[in-house]
C-alpha positions in Angstrom: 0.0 0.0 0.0 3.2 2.4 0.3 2.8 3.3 -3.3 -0.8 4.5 -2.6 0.3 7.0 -0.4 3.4 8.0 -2.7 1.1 8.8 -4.9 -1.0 11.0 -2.8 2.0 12.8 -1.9 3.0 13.4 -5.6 -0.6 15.1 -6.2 0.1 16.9 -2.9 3.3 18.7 -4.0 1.7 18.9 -7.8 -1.1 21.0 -6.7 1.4 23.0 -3.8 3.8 23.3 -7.3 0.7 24.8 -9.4 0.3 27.5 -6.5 4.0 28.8 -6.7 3.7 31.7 -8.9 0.9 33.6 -6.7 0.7 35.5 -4.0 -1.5 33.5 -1.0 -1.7 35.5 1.9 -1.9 33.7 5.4 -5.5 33.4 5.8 -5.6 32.3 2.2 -3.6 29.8 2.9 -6.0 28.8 6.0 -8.4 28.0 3.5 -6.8 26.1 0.9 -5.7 23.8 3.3 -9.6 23.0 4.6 -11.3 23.2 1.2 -8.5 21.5 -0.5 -5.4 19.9 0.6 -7.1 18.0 3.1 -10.0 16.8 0.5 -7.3 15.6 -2.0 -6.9 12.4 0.0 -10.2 11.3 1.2 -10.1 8.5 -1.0 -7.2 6.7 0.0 -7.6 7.8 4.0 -10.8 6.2 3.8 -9.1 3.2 2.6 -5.6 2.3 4.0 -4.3 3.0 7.2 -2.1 5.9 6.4 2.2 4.6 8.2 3.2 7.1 10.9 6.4 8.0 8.0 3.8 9.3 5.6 1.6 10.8 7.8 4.6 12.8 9.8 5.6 13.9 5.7 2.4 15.3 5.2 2.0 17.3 8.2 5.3 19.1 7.5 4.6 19.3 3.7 1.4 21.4 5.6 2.8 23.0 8.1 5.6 24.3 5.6 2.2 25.6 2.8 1.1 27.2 6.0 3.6 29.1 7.4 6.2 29.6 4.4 4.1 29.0 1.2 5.0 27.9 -1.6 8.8 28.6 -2.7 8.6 31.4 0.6 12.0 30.5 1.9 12.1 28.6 5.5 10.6 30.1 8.5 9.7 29.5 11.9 6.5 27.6 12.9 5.1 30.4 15.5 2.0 28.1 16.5 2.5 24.3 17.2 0.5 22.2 15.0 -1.7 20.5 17.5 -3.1 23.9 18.4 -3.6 24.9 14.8 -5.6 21.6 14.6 -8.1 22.5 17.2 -11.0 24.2 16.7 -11.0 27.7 16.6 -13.6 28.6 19.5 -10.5 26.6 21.5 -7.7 28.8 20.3 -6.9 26.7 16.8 -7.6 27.4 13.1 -9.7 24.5 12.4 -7.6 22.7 10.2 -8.1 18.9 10.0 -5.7 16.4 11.4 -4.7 14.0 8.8 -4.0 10.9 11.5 -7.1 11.5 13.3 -9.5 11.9 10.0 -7.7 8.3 8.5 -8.5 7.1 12.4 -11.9 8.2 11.4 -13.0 7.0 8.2 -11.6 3.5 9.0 -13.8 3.1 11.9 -16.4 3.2 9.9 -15.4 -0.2 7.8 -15.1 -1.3 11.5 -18.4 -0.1 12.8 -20.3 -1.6 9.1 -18.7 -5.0 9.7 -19.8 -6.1 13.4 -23.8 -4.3 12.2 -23.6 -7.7 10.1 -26.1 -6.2 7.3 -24.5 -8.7 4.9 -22.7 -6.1 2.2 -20.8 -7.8 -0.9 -17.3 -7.1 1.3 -18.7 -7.9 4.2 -19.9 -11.4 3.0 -16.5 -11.8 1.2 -14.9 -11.5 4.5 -16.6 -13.9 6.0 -16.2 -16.0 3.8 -12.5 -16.2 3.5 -12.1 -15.8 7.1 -14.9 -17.0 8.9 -17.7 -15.7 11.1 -16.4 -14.7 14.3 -14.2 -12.3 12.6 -16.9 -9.8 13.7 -16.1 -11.0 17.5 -12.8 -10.0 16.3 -13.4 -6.7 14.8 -14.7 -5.7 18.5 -11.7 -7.0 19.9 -12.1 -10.2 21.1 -9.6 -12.9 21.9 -10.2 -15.2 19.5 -7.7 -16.4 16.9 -6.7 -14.8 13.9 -6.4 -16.1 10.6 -2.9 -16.7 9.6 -3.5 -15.5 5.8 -4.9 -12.2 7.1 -4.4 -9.3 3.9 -2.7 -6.1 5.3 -6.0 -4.2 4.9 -8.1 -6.9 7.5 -4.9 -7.1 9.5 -4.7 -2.9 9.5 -8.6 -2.5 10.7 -8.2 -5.4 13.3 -5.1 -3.1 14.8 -6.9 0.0 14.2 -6.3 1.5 18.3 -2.9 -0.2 18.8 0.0 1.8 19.6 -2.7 4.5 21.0 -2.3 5.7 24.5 -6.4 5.3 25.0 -9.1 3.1 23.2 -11.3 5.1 21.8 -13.4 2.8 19.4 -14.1 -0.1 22.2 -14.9 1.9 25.2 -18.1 3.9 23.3 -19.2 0.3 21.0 -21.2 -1.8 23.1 -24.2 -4.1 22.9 -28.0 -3.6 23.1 -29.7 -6.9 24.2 -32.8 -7.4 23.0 -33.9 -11.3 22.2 -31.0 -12.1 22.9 -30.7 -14.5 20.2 -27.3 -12.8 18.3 -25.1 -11.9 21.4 -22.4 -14.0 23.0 -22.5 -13.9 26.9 -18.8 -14.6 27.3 -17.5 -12.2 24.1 -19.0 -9.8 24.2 -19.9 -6.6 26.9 -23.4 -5.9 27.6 -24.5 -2.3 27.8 -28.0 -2.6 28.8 -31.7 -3.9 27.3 -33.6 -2.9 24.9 -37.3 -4.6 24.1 -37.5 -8.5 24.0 -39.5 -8.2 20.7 -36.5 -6.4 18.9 -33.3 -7.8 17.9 -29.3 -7.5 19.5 -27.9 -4.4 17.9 -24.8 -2.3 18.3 -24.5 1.1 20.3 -22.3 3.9 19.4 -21.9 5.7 22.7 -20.9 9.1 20.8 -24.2 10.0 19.5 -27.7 10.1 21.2 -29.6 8.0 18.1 -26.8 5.1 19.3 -25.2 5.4 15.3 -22.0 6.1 14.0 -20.4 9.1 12.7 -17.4 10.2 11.7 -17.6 13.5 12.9 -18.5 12.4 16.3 -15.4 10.2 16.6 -13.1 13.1 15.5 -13.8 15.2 17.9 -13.5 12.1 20.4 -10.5 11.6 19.0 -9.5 15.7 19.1 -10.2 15.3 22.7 -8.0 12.4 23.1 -5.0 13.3 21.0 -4.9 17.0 21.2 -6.0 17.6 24.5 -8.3 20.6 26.2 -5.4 23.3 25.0 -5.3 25.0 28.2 -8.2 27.6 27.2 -10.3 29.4 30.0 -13.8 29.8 29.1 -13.1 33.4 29.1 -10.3 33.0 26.3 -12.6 30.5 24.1 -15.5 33.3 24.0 -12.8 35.7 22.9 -11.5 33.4 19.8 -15.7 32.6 19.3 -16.0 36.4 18.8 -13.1 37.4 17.0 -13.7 34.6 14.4 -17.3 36.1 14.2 -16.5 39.6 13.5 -16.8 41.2 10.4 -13.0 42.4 10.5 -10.8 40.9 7.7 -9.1 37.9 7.3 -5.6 39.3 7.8 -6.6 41.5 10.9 -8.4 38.4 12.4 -4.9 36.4 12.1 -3.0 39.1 13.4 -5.2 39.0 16.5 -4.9 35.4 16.5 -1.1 35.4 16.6 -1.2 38.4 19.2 -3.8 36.2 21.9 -1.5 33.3 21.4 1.7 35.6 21.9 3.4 35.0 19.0 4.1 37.9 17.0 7.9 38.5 16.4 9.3 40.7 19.0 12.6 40.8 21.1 11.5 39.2 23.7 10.3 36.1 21.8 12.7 36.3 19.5 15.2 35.8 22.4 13.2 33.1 24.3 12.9 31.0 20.9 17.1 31.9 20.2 16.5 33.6 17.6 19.1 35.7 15.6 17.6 39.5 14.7 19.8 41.9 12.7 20.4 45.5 14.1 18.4 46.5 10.6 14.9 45.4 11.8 14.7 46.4 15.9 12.0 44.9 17.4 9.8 46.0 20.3 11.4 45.4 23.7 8.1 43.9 25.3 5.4 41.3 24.4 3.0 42.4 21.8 0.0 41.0 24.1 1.3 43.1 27.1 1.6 46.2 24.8 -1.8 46.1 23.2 -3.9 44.4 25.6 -3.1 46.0 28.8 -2.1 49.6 27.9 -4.3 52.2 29.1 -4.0 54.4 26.3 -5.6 51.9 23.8 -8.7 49.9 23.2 -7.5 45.8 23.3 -7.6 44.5 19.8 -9.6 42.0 20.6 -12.8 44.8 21.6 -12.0 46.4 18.3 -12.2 43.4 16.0 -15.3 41.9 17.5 -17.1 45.8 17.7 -15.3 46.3 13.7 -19.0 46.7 11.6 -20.2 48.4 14.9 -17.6 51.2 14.8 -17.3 51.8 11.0 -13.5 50.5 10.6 -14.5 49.2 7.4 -14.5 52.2 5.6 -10.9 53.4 7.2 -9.2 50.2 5.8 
């Protein structure tokens, strides 16, 4: 399957190469990324399960588009990229993690094959390897086939090497007749009506079905972690994202609430070499804007910006 993914990463740097001769700002760039680099490989991340190699390439091929653009020199990542994968209300830009939306979409081969509705693959499967790969698929103990492919083999192991489960702690089982559940293999969540059949619950979602969006933001939760945001800070970012300031003002404001706007002091802190040319201010940009009393804090003036007319000024 490696050649798969070399070919995704040839389209990736062909359409990055097609982009080289224009101008993108940063919030442009914001964009692409959402609406197109992280559509080109929906396919194959629905597919394979993407090696830690390719997917560690890819976030730096995207971490580069983002911070340097295309053919923009190297420069310094000011944001980590598990914060720029957050959502924005929780200090992030919203941009899709590639591991966690492969994690995703495989799931859902998972979650199809223990409903047992009796699909072409899933009958296929069974077939070849026999019917209590389903008890499998949910993590049983039972044996596995010694001629297992790579792709049956890859959605078997789908959580190992994770720090938590995430896909067996919210699947468990509805009793109903009780006429399709093992006692011994399988964990009982509760009851449901003796006239209806044993079905599966996802835990996620208040219907008891899958969905991929619900199990990325389980999996945001896991991976990424709360960010360290104050309920205070995430109504700030809900507001600024809001406003009706542009695109560039709103990223500067981003940067600036995350203190990371070049200065000398985090310049210094991050060892970072500055010529004499280009002084930069002596204080942090945050402490400057936000707490001095002869200004308004950015963050006020972007979220009040269609209120107050600035629109006209810039």
């Amino acid at each position: 399957m490696g050649h798969k993914f070399i070919l995704y990463r040839y389209r990736l740097s062909r359409r990055l190469n097609s982009w080289g001769n224009n101008y993108i700002s940063f919030g442009g760039r914001i964009v692409l990324l959402n609406s197109v680099l992280n559509v080109i490989p929906i396919f194959y991340l629905s597919c394979f399960k993407m090696l830690v190699k390719v997917w560690k390439k890819v976030m730096r091929i995207q971490r580069g588009f983002l911070w340097e653009g295309v053919g923009g020199g190297k420069k310094i990542s000011l944001v980590k990229w598990d914060i720029i994968c957050t959502k924005k209300s929780k200090g992030g830009l919203g941009v899709r993690n590639v591991k966690m939306v492969n994690l995703s979409l495989l799931a859902k081969w998972k979650w199809r094959l223990i409903q047992g509705d009796h699909d072409l693959w899933e009958d296929v499967l069974v077939e070849k390897y026999g019917r209590n790969i389903i008890n499998i698929a949910y993590g049983s103990s039972d044996t596995w086939p010694r001629w297992e492919s790579k792709w049956w083999l890859d959605l078997v192991r789908l959580e190992e090497g994770e720090e938590h489960p995430w896909f067996n702690a919210v699947v468990a089982r509805l009793v109903g007749n009780g006429m399709d559940t093992s006692f011994w293999k399988v964990a009982w969540q509760g009851f449901c009506s003796t006239h209806e059949v044993d079905r599966w619950s996802w835990g996620l979602e208040s219907n008891s079905g899958f969905s991929v969006k619900s199990l990325y933001t389980k999996l945001e939760l896991l991976m990424l972690g709360e960010n360290g945001c104050s309920k205070g800070e995430m109504r700030v970012f809900r507001q600024i994202w809001k406003s009706g300031a542009p695109s560039k003002v709103v990223n500067f404001e981003w940067k600036l609430l995350h203190d990371r706007i070049p200065t000398r002091v985090r310049s210094s802190a991050g060892c970072v070499w500055v010529a004499a040319a280009f002084p930069l201010l002596p204080v942090s940009l945050a402490a400057c804007f936000c707490w001095c009393g002869r200004s308004y804090s950015p963050s006020v003036c972007i979220v009040f910006w269609g209120q107050w007319g600035y629109g006209a000024e810039f």
